[in-house]
LUMRO-232640 format. One record per residue (C-alpha): residue in one letter; x, y, z negated. Coordinates in steps of 0.5 Angstrom, whole numbers, padded with zeros to 4 digits, always signed. Last residue first. Example, Ala and Ser with C-alpha at 12.3 -4.5 7.8 and 13.67 -1.06 7.14 Angstrom:
REM residues 2
S+0027-0002-0014
A+0025-0009-0016
END
This chain:
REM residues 359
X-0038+0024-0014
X-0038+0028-0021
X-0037+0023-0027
X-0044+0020-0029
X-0041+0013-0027
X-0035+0014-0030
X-0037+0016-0036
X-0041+0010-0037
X-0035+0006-0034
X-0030+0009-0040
X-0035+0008-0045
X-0036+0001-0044
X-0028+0000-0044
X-0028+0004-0050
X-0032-0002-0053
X-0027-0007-0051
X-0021-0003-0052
X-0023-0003-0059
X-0024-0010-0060
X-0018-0012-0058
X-0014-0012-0064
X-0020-0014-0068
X-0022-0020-0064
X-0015-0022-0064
X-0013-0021-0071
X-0020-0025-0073
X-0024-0021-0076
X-0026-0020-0084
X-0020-0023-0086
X-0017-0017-0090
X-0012-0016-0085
X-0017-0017-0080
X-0022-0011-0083
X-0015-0007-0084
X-0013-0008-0076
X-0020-0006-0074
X-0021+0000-0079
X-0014+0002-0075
X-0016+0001-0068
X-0023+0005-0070
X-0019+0011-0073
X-0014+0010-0066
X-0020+0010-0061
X-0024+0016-0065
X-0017+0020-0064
X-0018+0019-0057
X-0025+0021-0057
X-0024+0028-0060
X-0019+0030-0057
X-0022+0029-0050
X-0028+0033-0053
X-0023+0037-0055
X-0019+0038-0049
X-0025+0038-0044
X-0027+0043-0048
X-0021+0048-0048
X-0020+0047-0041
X-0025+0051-0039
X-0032+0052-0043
X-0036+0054-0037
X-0034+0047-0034
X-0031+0045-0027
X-0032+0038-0027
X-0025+0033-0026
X-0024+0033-0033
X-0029+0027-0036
X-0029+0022-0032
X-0021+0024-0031
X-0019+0023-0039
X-0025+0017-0039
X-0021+0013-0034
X-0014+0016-0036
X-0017+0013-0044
X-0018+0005-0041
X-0012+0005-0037
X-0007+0007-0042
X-0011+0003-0047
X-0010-0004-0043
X-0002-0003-0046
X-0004-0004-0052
X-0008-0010-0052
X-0001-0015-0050
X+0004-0011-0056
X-0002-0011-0061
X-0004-0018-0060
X+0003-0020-0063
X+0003-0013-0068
X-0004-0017-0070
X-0002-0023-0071
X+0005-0021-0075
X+0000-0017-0079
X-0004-0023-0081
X+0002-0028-0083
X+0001-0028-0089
X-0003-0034-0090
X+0004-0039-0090
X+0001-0047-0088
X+0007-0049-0086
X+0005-0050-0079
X+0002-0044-0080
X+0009-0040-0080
X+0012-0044-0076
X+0007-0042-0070
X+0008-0035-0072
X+0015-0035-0072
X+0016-0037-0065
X+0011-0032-0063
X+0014-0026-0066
X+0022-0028-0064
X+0019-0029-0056
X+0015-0023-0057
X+0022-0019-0059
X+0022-0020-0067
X+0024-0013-0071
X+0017-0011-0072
X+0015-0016-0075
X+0019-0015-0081
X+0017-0008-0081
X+0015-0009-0089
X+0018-0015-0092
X+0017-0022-0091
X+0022-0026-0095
X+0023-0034-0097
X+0024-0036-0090
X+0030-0032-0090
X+0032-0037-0095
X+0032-0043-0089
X+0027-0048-0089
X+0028-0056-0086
X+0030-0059-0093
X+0037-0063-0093
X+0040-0066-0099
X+0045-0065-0104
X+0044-0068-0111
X+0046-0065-0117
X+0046-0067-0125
X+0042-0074-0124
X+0035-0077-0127
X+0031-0081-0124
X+0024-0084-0125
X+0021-0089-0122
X+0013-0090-0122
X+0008-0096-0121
X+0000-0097-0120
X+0001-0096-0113
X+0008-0094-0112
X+0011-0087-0114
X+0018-0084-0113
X+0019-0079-0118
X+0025-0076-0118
X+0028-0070-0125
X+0034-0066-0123
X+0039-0061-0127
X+0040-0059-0121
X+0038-0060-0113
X+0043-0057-0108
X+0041-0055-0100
X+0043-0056-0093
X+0039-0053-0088
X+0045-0048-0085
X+0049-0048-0091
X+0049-0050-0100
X+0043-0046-0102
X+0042-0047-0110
X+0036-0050-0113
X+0034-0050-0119
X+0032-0053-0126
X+0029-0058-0122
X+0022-0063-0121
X+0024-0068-0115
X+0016-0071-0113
X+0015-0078-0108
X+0010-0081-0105
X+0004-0077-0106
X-0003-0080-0101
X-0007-0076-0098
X-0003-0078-0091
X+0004-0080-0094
X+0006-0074-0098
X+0013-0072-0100
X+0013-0067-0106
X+0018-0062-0107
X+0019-0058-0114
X+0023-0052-0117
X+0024-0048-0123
X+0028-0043-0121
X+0032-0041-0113
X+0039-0039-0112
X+0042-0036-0106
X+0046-0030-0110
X+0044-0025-0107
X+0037-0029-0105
X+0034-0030-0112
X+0029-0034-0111
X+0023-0035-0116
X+0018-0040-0118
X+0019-0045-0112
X+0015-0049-0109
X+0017-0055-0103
X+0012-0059-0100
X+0013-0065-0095
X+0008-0067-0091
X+0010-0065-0085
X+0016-0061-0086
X+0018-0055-0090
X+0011-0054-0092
X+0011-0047-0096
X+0009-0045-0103
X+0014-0039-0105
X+0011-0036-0112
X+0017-0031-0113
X+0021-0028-0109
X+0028-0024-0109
X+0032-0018-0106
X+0026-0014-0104
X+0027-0010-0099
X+0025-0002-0100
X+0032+0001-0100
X+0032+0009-0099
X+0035+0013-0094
X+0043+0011-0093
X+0043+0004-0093
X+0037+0001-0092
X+0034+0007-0087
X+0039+0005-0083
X+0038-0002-0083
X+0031+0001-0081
X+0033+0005-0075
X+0039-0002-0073
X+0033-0007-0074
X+0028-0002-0070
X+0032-0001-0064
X+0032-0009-0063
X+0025-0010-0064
X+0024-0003-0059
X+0027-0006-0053
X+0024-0012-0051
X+0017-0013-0053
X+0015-0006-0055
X+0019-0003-0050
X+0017-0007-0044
X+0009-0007-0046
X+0009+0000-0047
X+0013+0002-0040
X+0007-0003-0036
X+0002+0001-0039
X+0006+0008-0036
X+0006+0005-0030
X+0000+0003-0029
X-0003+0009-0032
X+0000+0012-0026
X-0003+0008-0021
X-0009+0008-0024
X-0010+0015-0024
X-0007+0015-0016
X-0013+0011-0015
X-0018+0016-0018
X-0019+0020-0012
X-0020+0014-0008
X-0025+0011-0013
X-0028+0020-0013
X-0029+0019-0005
X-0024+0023+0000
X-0030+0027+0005
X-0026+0032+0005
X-0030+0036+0000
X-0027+0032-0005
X-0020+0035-0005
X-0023+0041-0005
X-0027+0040-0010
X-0023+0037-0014
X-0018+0043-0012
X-0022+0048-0015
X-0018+0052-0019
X-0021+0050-0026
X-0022+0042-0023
X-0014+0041-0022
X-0013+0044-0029
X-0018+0040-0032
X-0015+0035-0029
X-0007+0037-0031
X-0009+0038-0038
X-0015+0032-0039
X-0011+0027-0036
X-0004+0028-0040
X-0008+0029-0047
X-0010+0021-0046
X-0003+0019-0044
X-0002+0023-0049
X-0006+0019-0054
X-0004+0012-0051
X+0003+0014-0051
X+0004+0016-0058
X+0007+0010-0061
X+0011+0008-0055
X+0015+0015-0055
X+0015+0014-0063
X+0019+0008-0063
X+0024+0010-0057
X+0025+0016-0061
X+0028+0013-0068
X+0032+0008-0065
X+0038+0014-0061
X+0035+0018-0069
X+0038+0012-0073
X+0043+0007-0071
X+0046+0013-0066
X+0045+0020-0069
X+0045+0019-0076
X+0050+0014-0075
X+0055+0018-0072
X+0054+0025-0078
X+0056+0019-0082
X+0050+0018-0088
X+0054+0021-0094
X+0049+0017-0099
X+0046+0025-0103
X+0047+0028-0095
X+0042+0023-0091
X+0038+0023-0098
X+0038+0031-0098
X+0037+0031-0089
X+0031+0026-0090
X+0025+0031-0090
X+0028+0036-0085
X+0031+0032-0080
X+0024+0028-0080
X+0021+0035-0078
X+0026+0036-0073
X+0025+0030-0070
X+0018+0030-0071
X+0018+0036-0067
X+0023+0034-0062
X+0018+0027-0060
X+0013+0032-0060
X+0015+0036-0054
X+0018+0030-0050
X+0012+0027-0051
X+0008+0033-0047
X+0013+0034-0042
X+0014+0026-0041
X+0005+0026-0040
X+0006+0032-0036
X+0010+0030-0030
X+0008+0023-0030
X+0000+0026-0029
X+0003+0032-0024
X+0007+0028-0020
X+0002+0022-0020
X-0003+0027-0017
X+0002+0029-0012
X+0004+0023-0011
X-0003+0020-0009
X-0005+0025-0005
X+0001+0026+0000
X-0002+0019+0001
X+0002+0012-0002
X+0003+0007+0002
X+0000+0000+0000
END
């Protein structure tokens, strides 16, 4: 397919102001986070090269991916307005084009932007996030736990691993128990005073009580140590805010599975940030076809009321995108149906407004 005068013109201007308008915010919240962060930054000697590269070179992608859907937004209902305000729509129109062939160009462009997102949630931000977040460890404040407790995991069918508390500086778990199951049936059970973490698998058992059972008859060992290889890693142990959002989709999708296999429930997060990174791409279809249904008729109230309403509904879209996530992470929706919810309903809205839309 070629592209017409028509087509880049539009994609010009639609690229043109989408980049303008992100740059522009993107400054503004560096600018504001410098001014937040620069006593931590000065109080932990953060050298002035990390601050630059491991922090704001990572710091930009991130935002960049987390505004397009409302610039996106934005980008339409200016330069639309603006094309309607000097009667160029008319004109164009005029000429016999159709409003479909007009809206192409549109299409075009938030293909473009969609397929942008999708490559720096998946590929690109993941590992940004790990050095910015790193960062933010050493030289802003230290928000990952160095222990966990409660930890109930199935490390391999049928075999459940507990342990009361795992110190994870020193690679040392307390009062711990595994459990072999055949079916329903247990098998065995290792009680012990702690665990110590040896290599890649391999785990020492102290001060350690076996219980092998046989029907009406059970075994009972005692030992002081005994190593054995138990299928989880100390890293398992831990889930720390924006954890998910350091795994490229492959990473995020391995993990999940894992997870469930080991009957872990606190996963919801990273359901939603993997449904997320597939559903948030759409929004840049949906929201231009709202921008360009809504902007391409010239109106007493100018551009001025184009932008509100259009503010309007793109802030109602990210609240109801929120609200949706939260419902799902407190079990009220599947991640699935909540990351996709709002697409499907603003989907609706689109074609209603593209329908009454100016032909």
């Amino acid at each position: 397919m070629l592209l017409k005068r028509l087509d880049t013109y539009i994609i010009k201007k639609f690229l043109g102001t989408f980049f303008l308008s992100i740059a522009m915010i993107i400054v503004i919240a560096v600018v504001f986070d410098v001014s937040e962060k620069i006593d931590d930054f000065m109080e932990h000697n953060a050298p002035l090269s990390a601050i630059v590269f491991d922090y704001y070179c990572n710091f930009i992608p991130y935002f960049v991916n987390l505004f397009s859907p409302l610039f996106t937004f934005i980008a339409v209902i200016l330069f639309t307005s603006k094309l309607a305000e000097n009667s160029e729509i008319i004109a164009i129109l005029s000429t016999g084009t159709s409003f479909n062939r007009l809206v192409r160009p549109y299409m075009i462009s938030a293909g473009i932007i969609a397929l942008l997102t999708f490559i720096l949630s998946g590929y690109v931000i993941p590992p940004a996030n790990t050095e910015r977040l790193d960062f933010q460890e050493e030289y802003v404040k230290k928000k990952r736990s160095d222990n966990a407790t409660k930890i109930q995991m199935e490390v391999a069918p049928g075999e459940i691993l507990y342990i009361d508390y795992y110190d994870k500086l020193n690679n040392i778990g307390f009062r711990t128990s595994l459990e072999k199951f055949d079916g329903k049936k247990l098998v065995s059970r290792i009680t012990a005073d702690s665990i110590v973490w040896d290599s890649a698998q391999s785990w020492s058992i102290r001060k350690y009580i076996r219980r092998d059972f046989d029907g009406m008859y059970e075994k009972m060992t005692k030992g002081s140590r005994v190593d054995t290889v138990i299928p989880v890693e100390p890293d398992e142990f831990f889930t720390y805010k924006g954890m998910y959002e350091q795994m490229k989709n492959g990473e995020l999708k391995e993990y999940i599975e894992k997870q469930k296999s080991r009957g872990v429930g606190t996963i919801k997060e990273f359901e939603i940030e993997y449904e997320k990174r597939f559903s948030f791409p759409f929004a840049a279809f949906i929201l231009t076809l709202i921008g360009v249904s809504l902007s391409s008729k010239k109106v007493k109230g100018g551009m001025g009321l184009n932008l509100g309403f259009g503010l309007l509904l793109s802030f109602s879209y990210i609240m109801f995108y929120t609200i949706s996530s939260t419902f799902a992470i407190n079990g009220s929706l599947s991640p699935t149906l909540a990351v996709w919810l709002p697409n499907i309903v603003f989907a609706v809205i689109a074609a209603i407004l593209y329908r009454k839309a100016p032909k």
